[in-house]
C-alpha positions in Angstrom: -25.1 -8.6 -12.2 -23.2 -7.3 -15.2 -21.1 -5.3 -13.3 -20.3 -7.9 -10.9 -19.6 -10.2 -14.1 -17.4 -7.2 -15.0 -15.6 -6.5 -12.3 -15.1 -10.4 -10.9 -15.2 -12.4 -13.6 -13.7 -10.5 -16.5 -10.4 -10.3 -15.5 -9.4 -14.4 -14.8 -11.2 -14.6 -18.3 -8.4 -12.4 -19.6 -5.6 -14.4 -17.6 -7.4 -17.6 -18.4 -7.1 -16.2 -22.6 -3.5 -15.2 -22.1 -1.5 -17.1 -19.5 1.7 -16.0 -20.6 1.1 -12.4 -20.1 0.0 -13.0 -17.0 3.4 -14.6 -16.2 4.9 -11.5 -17.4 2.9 -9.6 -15.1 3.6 -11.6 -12.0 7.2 -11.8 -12.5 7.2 -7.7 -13.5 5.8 -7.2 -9.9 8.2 -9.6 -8.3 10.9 -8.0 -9.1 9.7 -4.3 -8.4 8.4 -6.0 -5.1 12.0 -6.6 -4.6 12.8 -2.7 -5.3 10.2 -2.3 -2.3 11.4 -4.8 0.0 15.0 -2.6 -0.2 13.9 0.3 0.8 11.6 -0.8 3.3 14.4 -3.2 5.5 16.0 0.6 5.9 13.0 1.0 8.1 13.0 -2.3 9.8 16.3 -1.7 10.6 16.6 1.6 12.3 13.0 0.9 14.0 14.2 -2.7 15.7 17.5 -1.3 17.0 16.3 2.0 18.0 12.5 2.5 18.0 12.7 5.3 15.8 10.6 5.5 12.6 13.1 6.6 10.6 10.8 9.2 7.9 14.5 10.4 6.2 15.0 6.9 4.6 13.8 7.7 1.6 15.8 11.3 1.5 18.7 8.7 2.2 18.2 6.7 -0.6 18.5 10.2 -2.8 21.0 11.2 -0.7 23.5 8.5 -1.3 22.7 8.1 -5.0 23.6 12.2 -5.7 26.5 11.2 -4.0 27.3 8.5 -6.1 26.5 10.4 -9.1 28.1 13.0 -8.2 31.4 11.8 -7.2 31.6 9.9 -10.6 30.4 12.9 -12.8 34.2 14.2 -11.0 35.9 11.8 -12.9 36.1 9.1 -10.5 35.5 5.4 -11.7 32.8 3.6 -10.3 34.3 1.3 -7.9 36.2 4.4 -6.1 32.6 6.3 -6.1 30.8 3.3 -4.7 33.7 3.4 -1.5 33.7 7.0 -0.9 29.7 7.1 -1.0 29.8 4.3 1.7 32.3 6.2 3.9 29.8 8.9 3.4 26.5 6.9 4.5 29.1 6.1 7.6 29.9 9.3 8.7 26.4 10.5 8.3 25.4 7.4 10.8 28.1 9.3 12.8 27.0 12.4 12.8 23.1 11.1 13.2 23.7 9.2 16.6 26.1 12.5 17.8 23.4 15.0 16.9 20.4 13.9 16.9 19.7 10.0 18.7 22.0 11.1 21.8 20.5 14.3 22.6 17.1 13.3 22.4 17.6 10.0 24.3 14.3 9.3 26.4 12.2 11.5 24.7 8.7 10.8 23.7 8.5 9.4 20.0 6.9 11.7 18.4 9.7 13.7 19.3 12.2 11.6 17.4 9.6 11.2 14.7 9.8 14.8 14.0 13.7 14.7 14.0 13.3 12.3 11.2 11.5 14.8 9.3 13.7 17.6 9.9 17.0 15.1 8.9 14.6 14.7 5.8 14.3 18.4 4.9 18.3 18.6 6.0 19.6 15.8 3.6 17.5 17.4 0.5 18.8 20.4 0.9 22.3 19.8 1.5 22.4 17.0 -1.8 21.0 20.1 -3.8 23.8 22.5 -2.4 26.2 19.8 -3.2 25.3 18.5 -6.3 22.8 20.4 -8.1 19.0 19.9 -8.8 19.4 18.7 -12.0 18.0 15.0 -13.1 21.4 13.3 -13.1 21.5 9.9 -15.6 23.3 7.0 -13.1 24.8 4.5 -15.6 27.0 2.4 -13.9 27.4 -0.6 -16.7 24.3 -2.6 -16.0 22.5 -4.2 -19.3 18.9 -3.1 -20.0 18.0 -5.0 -22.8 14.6 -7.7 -23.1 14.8 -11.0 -24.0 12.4 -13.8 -24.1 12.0 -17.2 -22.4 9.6 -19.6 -23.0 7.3 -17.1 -24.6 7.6 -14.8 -21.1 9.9 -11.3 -21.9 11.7 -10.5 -19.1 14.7 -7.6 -18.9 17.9 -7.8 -17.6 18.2 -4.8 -15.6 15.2 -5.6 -13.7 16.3 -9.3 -13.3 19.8 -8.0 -12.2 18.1 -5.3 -9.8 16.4 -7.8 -8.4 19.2 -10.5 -8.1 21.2 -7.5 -6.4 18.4 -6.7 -3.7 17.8 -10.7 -3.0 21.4 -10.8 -2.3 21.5 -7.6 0.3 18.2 -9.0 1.6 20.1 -12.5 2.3 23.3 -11.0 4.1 21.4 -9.0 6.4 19.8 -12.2 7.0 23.0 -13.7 8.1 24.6 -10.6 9.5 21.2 -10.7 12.0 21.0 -14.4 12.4 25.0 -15.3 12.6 27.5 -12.7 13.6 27.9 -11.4 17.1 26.9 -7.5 16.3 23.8 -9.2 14.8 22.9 -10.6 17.9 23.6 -7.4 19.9 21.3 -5.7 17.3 18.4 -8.7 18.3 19.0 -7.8 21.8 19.0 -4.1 21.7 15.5 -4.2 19.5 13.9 -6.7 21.8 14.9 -4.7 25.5 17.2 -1.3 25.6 17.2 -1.6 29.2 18.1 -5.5 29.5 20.9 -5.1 26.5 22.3 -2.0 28.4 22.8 -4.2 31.8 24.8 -6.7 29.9 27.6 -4.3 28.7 26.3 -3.8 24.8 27.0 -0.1 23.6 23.3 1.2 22.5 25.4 4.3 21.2 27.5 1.9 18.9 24.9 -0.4 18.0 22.8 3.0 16.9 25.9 4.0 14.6 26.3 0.5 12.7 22.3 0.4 12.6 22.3 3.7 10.8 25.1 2.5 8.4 23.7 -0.5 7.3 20.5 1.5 6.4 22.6 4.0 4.6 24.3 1.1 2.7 21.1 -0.6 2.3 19.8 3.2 1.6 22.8 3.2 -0.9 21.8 -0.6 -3.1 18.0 1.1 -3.9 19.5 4.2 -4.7 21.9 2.9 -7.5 18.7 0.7 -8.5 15.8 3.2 -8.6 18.3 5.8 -9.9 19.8 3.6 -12.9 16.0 2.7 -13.9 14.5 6.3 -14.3 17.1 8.5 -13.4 18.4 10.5 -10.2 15.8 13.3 -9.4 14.5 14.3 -6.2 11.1 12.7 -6.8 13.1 9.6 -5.7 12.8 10.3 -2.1 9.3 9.6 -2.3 9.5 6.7 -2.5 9.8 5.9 0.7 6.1 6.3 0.8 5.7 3.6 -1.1 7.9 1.4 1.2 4.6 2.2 3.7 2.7 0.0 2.9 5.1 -2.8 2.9 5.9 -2.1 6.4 2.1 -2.3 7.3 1.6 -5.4 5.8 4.9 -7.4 7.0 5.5 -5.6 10.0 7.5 -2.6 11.4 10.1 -4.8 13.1 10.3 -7.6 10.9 12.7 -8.6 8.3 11.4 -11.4 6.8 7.7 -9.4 6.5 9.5 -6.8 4.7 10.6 -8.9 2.2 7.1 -10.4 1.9 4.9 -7.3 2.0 7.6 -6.0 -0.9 6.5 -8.9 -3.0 2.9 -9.1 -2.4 2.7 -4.9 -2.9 4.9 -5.0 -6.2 2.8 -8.1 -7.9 -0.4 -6.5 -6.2 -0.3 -3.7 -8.0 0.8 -4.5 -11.3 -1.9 -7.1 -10.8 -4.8 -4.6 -10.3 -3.0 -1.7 -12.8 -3.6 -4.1 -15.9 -6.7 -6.4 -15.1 -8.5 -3.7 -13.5 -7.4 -0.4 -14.1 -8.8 -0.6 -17.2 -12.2 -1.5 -15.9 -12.2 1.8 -13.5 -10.6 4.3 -15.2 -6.5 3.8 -15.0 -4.1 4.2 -12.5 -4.7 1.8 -9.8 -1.1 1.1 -9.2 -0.6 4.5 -7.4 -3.3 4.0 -4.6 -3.8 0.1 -4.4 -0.9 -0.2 -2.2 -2.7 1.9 0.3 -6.0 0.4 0.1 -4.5 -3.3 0.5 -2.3 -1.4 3.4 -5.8 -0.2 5.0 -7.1 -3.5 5.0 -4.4 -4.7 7.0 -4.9 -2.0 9.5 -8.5 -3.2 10.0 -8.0 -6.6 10.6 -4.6 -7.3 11.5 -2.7 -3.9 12.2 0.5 -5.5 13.7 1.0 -6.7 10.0 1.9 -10.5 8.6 5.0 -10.8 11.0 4.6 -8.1 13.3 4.4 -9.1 17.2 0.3 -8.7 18.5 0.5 -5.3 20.6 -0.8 -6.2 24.4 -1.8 -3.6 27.0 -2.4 -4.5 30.1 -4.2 -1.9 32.3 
């Protein structure tokens, strides 16, 4: 019973003590749930239109901030850095669908899978040749300083980080519920076949699929990079993005967004009300445990479409 009482119990006596840090908390996991929720649309994205799971995303996300760094560490002001790396995240999309989607159209996934991996390996190497190994410091003018409302202290980068990602997360919204290509991107991710016999380019809807993930791949990248720096340890964390996808869905939108929030306030959550309780460090392996979970009882995640085989 006492460790129940421990376990259950203590921790809403602690909230119910302090409500205000447990604002604090919530709002702190919000907003890294919105760091999340970037990272993992570049999944969503590739995976709808194509069907690949794209493992490079998160080498992308390094990818295009040593890029950005790099290019302003020339000289170059931010604005002009910001452009060029975008080109670059195009031309990569480019060179992706040319080398590695068209030859390998109609193989068997696991196939592309492990094309993913191999663009992974490629893109870390070739930032390092390029630009070094060195931790690079990505300052690009954005206040980090805390301040307090109503008792709660919040900080401004994170509150501008995660103004930034609600604003990408909202276009891509639009640019999949409004504009033409959008569409064309709906119809490509629900039947190849059907959106080939109606005259829509899978080749060029594969190119502008892979550069909105390399922008998107881009927004995280000058966000995760700003906050603790541009090192290679940044690619990882695309494994954090797993989970998110498990829980809202490989193909949705929407669920990625949601399973960002609920991982990032999850886990800060757990980290402070029971990490203590167990030992410390919850927040790197709670993700994975609630993402396990969801495999056992609902695998096709929050939003995800139910899987039917007929034999």
């Amino acid at each position: 019973m006492d460790v129940l009482h421990i376990v259950f119990v203590a921790p809403f006596l602690d909230i119910a003590d302090s409500p205000t840090f447990f604002v604090e908390v919530v709002i702190t996991g919000l907003l890294t749930g919105v760091m999340y929720s970037l990272v993992a649309l570049g999944f969503v994205l590739i995976f709808k239109a194509s069907g690949v799971f794209n493992f490079s995303q998160g080498a992308m996300v390094l990818f295009a901030a040593l890029t950005l760094v790099g290019l302003m560490e020339y000289g170059l002001p931010v604005w002009l850095s910001l452009i060029l790396t975008v080109a670059v995240m195009v031309i990569l999309a480019f060179a992706v669908e040319r080398l590695m989607l068209r030859p390998l159209v109609n193989q068997p996934d696991i196939i592309l899978f492990m094309a993913t991996i191999g663009l992974t390996f490629f893109l870390e190497g070739f930032g390092e040749w390029i630009w070094g190994s060195n931790v690079k410091q990505l300052d690009i003018g954005i206040p980090d300083q805390p301040f307090e409302v109503a008792g709660v202290l919040l900080n401004q980068f994170d509150l501008f980080a995660a103004a930034t990602g609600a604003v990408v997360l909202m276009l891509l919204v639009m640019f999949f519920q409004k504009t033409t290509i959008g569409l064309a991107l709906r119809a490509v991710a629900d039947d190849h076949q059907a959106a080939l016999s109606v005259g829509i380019p899978l080749r060029t809807i594969w190119i502008i699929v892979w550069s909105v993930a390399g922008i998107v791949a881009l927004v995280a990248g000058i966000m995760w990079g700003a906050k603790s720096g541009v090192q290679f340890s940044l690619s990882l964390i695309a494994l954090k993005a797993l989970p998110v996808l498990i829980l809202g869905g490989f193909t949705s939108i929407p669920g990625a967004i949601i399973g960002g929030l609920i991982i990032g306030v999850g886990e800060k959550i757990a980290e402070i009300y029971w990490g203590p309780i167990i030992g410390g460090a919850i927040e790197n392996w709670f993700a994975y445990m609630l993402a396990l979970v969801f495999l056992l009882f609902r695998p096709q995640g929050l939003f995800g479409e139910r899987i039917i085989e007929r034999v």
